[in-house]
Phi, psi and omega in degrees: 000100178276157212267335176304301189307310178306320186305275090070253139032279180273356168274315209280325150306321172285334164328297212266287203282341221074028170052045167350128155076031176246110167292213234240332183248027145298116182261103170273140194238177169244154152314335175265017174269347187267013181268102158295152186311313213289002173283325166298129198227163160288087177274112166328303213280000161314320196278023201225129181272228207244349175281327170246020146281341163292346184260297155331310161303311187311278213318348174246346214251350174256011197250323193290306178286324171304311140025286175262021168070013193290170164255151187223134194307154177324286184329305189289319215256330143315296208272347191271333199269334175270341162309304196283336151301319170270039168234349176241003147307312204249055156056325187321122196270089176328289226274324183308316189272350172270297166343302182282359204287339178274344189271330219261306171326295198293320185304303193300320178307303177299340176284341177292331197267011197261142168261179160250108195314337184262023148259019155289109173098035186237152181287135201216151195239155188174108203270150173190212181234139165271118189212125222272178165244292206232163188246158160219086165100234190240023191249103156297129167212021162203128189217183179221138167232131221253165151237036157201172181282140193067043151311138183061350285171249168261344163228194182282165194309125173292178202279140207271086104237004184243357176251114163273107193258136180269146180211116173214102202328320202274292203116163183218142176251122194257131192228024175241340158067200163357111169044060178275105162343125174207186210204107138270139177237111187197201194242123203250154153240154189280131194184132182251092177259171166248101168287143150278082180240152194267135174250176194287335212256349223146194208204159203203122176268067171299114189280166173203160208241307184265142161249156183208127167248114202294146205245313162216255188120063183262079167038131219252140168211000000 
């Protein structure tokens, strides 16, 4: 489900129908709407493209064991003196970014975590994926709503400003199991949980930045 696609969707719905059951102070979102500005930071390492974070990795993951006193093979240790000259040929400052990686690292997590304060408590329409936490019967009535498939899952977890925990009294009955395509309509809060969702291997603690208590939940078409 591309975010082109949802757009794309909901205007011609909205177009075509009026948008049934959205009043005149419903806000239909997007997924980057749930990013606040201030979470975007000047992250260096953006700036370097993927031949040279690749490189940048070796030259630290061998800079690191010299550190700790390991010993490294001839070879290796040849290819790291040649990495580390051509990343300070193409100007790249080795050392200033290895230095900053735990700062840059710690910056970057907290920043996952930031909501956008002017959708708290606001009535809000917003398409995903359904991926349920608890049942009633053949009824969802608690889910995380991801934006794309396999979340959480089969790869790793979006950044919790990118997670929606869902609660929804009525219940929905979904008959697609998994990241079944959906329309939540509720009331969203800035609200930091940890779900408990279970996998077949285990059980998995997913943060999340928003809550939302869905007022409806219909099948995205």
């Amino acid at each position: 489900m591309k975010r082109t696609v949802l757009t794309a969707t909901a205007l011609f719905i909205y177009l075509v129908t009026g948008s049934p059951g959205m009043g005149a102070n419903i806000q239909e979102l997007e997924w980057d709407d749930l990013v606040p500005k201030n979470a975007i930071f000047d992250d260096p390492f953006t700036k370097l493209d993927e031949d040279q974070l690749y490189e940048l990795t070796l030259v630290a993951g061998i800079r690191d064991r010299l550190d700790a006193g390991e010993a490294i093979e001839d070879k290796a240790l040849k290819l790291y003196k040649e990495m580390l000259a051509g990343l300070e040929e193409q100007e790249v400052d080795v050392d200033g970014l290895l230095a900053m990686r735990e700062k840059v690292t710690e910056e970057r997590i907290a920043k996952t975590y930031l909501a956008n304060e002017q959708l708290d408590g606001k009535q809000v329409r917003i398409p995903g994926y359904l991926l349920p936490l608890e049942f009633e019967g053949k009824l969802v009535t608690e889910f995380l709503l991801v934006p794309y498939v396999g979340a959480c899952i089969h790869t790793p977890p979006p950044p919790p400003n990118q997670i929606v925990h869902v609660i929804s009294e009525q219940g929905f009955e979904t008959e697609g199991g998994l990241y079944t395509p959906v329309w939540v309509s509720g009331v969203m809060k800035i609200e930091q949980i940890n779900a408990n969702l279970s996998l077949v291997d285990g059980s998995s603690s997913v943060p999340t930045s928003y809550s939302l208590d869905a007022s409806s939940v219909v099948n995205y078409d």
